[in-house]
Every structure is written in structure tokens, then in C-alpha cells.
C-alpha positions as CSV (number, residue, x, y, z in Angstrom):
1,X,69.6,25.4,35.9
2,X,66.6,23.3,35.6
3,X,66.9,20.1,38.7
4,X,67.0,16.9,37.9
5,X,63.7,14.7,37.8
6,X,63.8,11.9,40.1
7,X,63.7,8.4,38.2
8,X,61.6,7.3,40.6
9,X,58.8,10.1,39.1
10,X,59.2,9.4,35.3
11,X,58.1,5.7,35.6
12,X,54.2,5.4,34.4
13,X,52.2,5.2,37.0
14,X,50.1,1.6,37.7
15,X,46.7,1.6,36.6
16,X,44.3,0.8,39.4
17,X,42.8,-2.8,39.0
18,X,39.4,-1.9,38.2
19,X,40.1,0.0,35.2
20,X,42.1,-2.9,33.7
21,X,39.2,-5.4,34.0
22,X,36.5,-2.5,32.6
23,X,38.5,-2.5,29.7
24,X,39.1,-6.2,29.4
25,X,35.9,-6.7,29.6
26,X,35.3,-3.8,26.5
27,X,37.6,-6.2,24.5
28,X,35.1,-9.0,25.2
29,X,32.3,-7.8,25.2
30,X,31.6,-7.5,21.6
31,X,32.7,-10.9,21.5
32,X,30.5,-12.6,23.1
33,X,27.1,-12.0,21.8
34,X,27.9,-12.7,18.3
35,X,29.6,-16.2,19.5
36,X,26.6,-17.0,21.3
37,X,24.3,-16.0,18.7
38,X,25.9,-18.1,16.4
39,X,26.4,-21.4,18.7
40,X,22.2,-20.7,18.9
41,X,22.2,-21.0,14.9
42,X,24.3,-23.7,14.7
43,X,22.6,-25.8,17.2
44,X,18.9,-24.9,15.6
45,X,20.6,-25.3,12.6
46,X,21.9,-29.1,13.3
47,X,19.5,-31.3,12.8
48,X,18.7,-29.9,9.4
49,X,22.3,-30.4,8.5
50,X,22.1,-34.2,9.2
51,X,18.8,-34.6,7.4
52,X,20.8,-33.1,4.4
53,X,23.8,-35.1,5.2
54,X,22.0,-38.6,5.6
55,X,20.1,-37.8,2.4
56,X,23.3,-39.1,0.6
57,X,23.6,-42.0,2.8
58,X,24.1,-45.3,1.1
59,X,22.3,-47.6,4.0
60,X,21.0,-50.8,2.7
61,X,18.6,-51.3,5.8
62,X,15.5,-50.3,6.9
63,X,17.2,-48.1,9.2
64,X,18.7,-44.8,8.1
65,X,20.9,-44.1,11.7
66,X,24.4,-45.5,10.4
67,X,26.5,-43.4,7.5
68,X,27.2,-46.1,5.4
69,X,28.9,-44.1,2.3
70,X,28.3,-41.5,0.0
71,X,26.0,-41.9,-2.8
72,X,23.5,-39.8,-5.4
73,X,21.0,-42.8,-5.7
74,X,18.4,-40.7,-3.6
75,X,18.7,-38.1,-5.2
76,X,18.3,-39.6,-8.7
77,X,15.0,-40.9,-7.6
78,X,13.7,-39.2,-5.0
79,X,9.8,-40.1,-6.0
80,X,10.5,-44.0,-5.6
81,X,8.2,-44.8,-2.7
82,X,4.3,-44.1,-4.5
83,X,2.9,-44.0,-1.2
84,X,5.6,-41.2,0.1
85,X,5.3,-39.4,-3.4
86,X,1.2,-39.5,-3.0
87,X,1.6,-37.9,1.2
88,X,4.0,-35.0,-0.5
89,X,1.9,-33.7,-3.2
90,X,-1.0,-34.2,-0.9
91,X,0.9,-32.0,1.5
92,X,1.9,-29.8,-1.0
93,X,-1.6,-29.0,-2.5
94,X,-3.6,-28.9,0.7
95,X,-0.8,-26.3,2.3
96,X,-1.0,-24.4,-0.9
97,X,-4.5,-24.2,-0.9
98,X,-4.9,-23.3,2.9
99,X,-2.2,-20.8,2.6
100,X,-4.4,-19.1,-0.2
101,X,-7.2,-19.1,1.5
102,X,-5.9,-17.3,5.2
103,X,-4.3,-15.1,3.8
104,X,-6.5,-13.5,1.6
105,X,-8.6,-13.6,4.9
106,X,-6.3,-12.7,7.6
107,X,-4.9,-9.9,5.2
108,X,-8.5,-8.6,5.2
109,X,-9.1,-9.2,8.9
110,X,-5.9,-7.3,9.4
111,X,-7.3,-4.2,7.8
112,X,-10.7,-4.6,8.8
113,X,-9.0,-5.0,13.0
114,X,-6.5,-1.6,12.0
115,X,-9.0,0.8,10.3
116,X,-12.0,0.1,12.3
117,X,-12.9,0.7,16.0
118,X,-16.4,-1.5,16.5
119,X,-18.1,-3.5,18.6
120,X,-16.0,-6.8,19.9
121,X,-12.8,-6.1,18.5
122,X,-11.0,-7.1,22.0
123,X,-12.9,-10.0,21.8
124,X,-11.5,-10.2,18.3
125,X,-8.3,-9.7,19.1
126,X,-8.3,-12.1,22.2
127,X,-10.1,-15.3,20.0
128,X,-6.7,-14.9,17.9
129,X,-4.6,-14.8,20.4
130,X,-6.3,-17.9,21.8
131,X,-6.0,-19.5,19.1
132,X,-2.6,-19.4,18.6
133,X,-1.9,-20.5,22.6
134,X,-4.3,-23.1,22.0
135,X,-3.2,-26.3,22.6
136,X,-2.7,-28.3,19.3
137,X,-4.3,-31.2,20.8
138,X,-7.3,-29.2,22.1
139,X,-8.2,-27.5,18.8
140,X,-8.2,-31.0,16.7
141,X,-10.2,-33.4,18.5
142,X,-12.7,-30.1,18.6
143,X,-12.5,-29.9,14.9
144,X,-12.9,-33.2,14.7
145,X,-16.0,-33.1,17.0
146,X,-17.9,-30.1,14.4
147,X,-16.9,-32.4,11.5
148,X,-18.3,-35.8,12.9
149,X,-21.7,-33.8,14.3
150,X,-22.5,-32.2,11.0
151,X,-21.5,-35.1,9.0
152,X,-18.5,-33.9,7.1
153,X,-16.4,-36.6,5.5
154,X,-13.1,-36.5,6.6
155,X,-10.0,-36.5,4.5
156,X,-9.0,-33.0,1.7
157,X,-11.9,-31.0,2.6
158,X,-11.6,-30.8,6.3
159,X,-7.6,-30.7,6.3
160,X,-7.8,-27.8,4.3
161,X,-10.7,-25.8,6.7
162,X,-8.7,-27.1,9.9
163,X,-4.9,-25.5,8.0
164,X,-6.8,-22.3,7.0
165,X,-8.5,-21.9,10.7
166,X,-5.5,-22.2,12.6
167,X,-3.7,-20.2,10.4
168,X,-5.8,-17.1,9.9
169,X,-4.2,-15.8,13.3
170,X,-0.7,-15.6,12.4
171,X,-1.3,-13.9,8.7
172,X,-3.7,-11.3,10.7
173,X,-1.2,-10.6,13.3
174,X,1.7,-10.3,10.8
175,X,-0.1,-8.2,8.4
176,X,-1.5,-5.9,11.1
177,X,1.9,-6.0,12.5
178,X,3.1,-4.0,9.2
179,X,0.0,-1.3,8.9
180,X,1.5,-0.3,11.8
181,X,3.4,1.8,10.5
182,X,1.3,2.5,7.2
183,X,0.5,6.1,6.7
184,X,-3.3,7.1,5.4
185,X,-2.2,9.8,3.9
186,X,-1.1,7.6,1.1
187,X,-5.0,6.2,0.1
188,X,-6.8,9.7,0.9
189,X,-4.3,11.0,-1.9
190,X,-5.1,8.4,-4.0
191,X,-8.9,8.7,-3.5
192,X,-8.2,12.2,-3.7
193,X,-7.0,11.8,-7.2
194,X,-10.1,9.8,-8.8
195,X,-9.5,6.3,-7.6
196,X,-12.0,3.9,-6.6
197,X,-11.4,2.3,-2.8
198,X,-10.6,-1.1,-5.1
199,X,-8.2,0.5,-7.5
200,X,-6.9,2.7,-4.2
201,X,-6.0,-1.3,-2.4
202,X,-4.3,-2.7,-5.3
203,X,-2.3,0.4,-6.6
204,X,-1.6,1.9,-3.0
205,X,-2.2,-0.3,0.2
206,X,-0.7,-3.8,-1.4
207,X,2.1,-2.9,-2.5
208,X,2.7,-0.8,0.6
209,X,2.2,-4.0,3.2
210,X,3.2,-6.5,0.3
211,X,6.2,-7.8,2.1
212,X,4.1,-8.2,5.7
213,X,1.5,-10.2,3.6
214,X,4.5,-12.4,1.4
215,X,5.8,-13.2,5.2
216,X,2.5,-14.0,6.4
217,X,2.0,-16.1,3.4
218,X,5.0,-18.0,4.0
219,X,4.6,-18.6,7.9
220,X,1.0,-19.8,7.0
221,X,2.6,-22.5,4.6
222,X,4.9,-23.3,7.0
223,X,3.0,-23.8,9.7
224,X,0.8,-26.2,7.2
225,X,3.2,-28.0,5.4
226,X,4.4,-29.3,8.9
227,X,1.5,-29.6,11.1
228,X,1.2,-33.3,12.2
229,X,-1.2,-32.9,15.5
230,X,-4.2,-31.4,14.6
231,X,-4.3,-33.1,10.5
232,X,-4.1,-36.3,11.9
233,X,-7.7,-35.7,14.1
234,X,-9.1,-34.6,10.8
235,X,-7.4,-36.7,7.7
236,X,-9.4,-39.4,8.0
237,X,-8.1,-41.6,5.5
238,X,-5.8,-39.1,3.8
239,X,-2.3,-39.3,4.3
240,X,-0.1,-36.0,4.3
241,X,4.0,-36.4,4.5
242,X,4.7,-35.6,8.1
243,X,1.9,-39.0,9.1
244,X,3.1,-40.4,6.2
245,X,6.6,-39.9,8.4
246,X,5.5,-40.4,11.5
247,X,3.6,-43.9,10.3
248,X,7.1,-44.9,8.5
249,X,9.5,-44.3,11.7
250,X,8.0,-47.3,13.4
251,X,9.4,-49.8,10.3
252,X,12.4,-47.4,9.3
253,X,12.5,-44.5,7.6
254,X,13.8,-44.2,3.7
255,X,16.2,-41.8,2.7
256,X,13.9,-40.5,0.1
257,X,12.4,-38.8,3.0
258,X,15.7,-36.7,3.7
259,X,16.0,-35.8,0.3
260,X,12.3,-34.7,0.1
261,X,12.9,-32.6,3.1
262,X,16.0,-31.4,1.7
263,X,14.2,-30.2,-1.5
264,X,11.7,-28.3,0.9
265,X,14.6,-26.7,3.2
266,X,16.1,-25.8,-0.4
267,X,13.5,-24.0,-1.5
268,X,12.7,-21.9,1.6
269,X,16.6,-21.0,1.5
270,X,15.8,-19.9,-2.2
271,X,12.8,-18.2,-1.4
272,X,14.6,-16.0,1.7
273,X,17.5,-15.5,-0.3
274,X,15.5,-13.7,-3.3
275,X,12.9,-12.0,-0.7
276,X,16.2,-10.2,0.4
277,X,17.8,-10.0,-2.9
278,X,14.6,-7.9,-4.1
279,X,14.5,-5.8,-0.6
280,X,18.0,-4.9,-1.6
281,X,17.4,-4.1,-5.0
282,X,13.6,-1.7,-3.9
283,X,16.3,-0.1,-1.6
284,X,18.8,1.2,-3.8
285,X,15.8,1.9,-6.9
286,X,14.3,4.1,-4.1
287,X,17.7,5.9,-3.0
288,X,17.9,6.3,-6.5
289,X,14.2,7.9,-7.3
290,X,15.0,9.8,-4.1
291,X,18.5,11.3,-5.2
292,X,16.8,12.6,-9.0
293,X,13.8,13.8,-7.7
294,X,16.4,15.9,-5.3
295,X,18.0,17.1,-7.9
């Protein structure tokens, strides 16, 4: 005859305190850094918005601080202002232009930096590191000091050398960032096979570090769509949008200029959507190429 079991005994013992909290704090711990990575997005994230938002503002003042109602006027004529139409495609071409011009040379200082060991690489690599931590402020009154010495008129010309000097550094630390992890292997096989070193860059290594130059490409237009500081040591009498923006703010600023900037946020949203859309699709054509050539 089996005895009886206590009641006493069959109630569930009490967890000690200090496992309770561990796994309160397992609950909440994936939580948190999400939520906090996403308070970070939308605060960086903000102003944008409001540019976008006050873009359909229907002020009638100078001032464009106060919603005053909804309205598609801006955004019917968003070229109004000659002088603010003129300061965007300026921006436009000379960004373009410098953005062409670095990284056809940072992607070739990239290679030259990863393939070669030879006399004053650190010193290399330190100048465009310096560069980068250079102040703004620094760098354009010295640019402006080699123009004025050797008589260079101010204006296209030197906005475009000053965008494509400061810029070199970021493409040839992207692009070298991405033969990292480029294998050789790849261009001895293709020299190996008949082709010329030329033929062996354009059929083999570019399309290899393609996306680390197309990012390097876009940070370098970026950085000189936007600069304000060092252009306006060397515009001269050439007017880009942000001065163009900068001059404006001290009589009011149009809403042409939100919907401007609007179009530019648009399109980098457009061009980092279809960057990923086409990283997608190489992913799944080389899953694919990888599961026939299993078979």
C-alpha cells in the first residue's frame, strides 16, 4: 500500500529570484536593440521627412516655417526660380563630372594600393586618410591658395578639381575595401586562357568589384552634390544649389527648394532600391547556375 504524498510536497517549488529576472530579461532583450535601432532611423530620418512634408506647403511668405495647407503648386513648377534652376544643374553637372573623374581614379589607385607592395605606400595610405580627417575648412582656403598662386580662374574648373580631390579617398578606400576579398585566381585563369591584362579587367576584375566601385560612385556624388565648405573657397563666381541655399536662408527660403531636394532624396531611394533589387536577383541567377551545374 503505497503512503500518501504530503500536499505540502506536490506544490511546484518557487523559482529563485534570479532566474526569473534572467529570463525577463531574455524576453527583452531582443526587444530592445531593434527599438533602438529604429528610434536612430527615425530621428536621422526626420528632418528629411519635413523637407518632404513642407514641400507641399502652401505659404504665401518669404518664410517657409508655418504649414499653411496642402497644395501641388511646387510641385507643378518646381524650376520657377532661374537662379535656383541655374545652382541645380550647376550642381548636378559639376557632381557628375567629379564623380567620373575619382572614380575612375580611386578605382585605379585601389588596385594599384592592393596588388602592389612599393615604395611609399604607408605614406599613400596615410595622405588618404588625411585627407578624409582633414578639416573642410583647412583643405579649401588651401585650394584656394594653389588656384590664386598659379592663376587659375575660379568658378567650373576648380569646383570640379577641388570635388574630384577630396573625393578620390573615399572611392579608393571603398573599392580596396571590396578586393579584399577578391581572389587572383580568377585573372591568372583568365590570362591563363589567352586574355590580354585589358580584356582580363573588363571581363573578370570589374564585374567582380562592380558593386564596391557603383557604391564608391555614389558616395563620391554624394559627398559632391552636398559639399558647401570647401566649393564656396573655390566657386568664385559660380553658384552651386547648397550656396545657392545657404545665400537664400538669410531672405527666406522657397519651397521650390524642398521639392528640389525631394526629387534628389527620390532618386537615391530609387537608386538603393534597384541596387538591391539587382543583388537579389544576381543571388538567386547564381543559386540557380550553381544548382544545374550540380546536377
Amino acid at each position: 500500500m503505497s503512503a500518501a504524498v504530503p500536499a505540502a510536497a506536490t506544490k511546484r517549488m518557487p523559482e529563485p529570484r534570479a532566474a526569473t529576472e534572467s529570463r525577463s530579461r531574455l524576453r527583452l532583450g531582443p526587444l530592445v536593440l531593434p527599438a533602438y535601432t529604429h528610434l536612430v532611423i527615425l530621428w536621422l530620418f526626420a528632418p528629411i521627412f519635413v523637407m518632404i512634408v513642407f514641400g507641399f506647403n502652401d505659404t504665401h511668405g518669404k518664410f517657409n516655417f508655418t504649414w499653411s495647407g496642402f497644395t501641388l503648386r511646387w510641385f507643378m513648377h518646381p524650376f520657377g526660380i532661374p537662379t535656383l534652376t541655374s545652382a541645380a544643374l550647376t550642381s548636378l553637372w559639376t557632381s557628375l563630372t567629379a564623380t567620373l573623374i575619382s572614380t575612375s581614379l580611386g578605382t585605379m589607385l585601389a588596385l594599384a594600393s592592393h596588388r602592389y607592395d612599393f615604395r611609399g605606400k604607408t605614406v599613400l595610405n596615410s595622405v588618404l586618410i588625411m585627407n578624409i580627417a582633414a578639416s573642410e575648412v583647412v583643405v579649401g582656403s588651401a585650394l584656394l591658395t594653389l588656384f590664386v598662386t598659379y592663376g587659375v580662374g575660379l568658378g567650373y574648373v576648380t569646383i570640379v578639381l577641388a570635388q574630384v580631390m577630396f573625393s578620390i579617398p573615399f572611392v579608393a578606400i571603398t573599392v580596396r575595401a571590396r578586393l579584399a576579398g577578391f581572389d587572383p585566381a580568377l585573372e591568372e585563369a583568365a590570362q591563363d586562357l589567352g586574355a590580354t591584362p585589358v580584356a582580363t579587367f573588363f571581363l573578370v576584375t570589374l564585374p567582380v568589384i562592380f558593386p564596391g566601385v557603383l557604391a564608391a560612385a555614389l558616395l563620391a556624388l554624394a559627398i559632391c552634390l552636398d559639399d558647401y565648405v570647401i566649393t564656396s573657397f573655390v566657386a568664385g563666381n559660380t553658384e552651386t544649389f547648397p550656396l545657392w541655399v545657404f545665400g537664400a536662408t538669410r531672405e527666406g527660403i522657397p519651397p521650390q527648394v524642398n521639392v528640389i531636394g525631394t526629387f534628389i532624396f527620390a532618386f537615391g531611394v530609387l537608386v538603393a532600391v534597384g541596387g538591391a533589387l539587382y543583388r537579389g536577383w544576381s543571388v538567386r541567377r547564381l543559386a540557380r547556375e550553381t544548382g544545374l551545374a550540380a546536377r
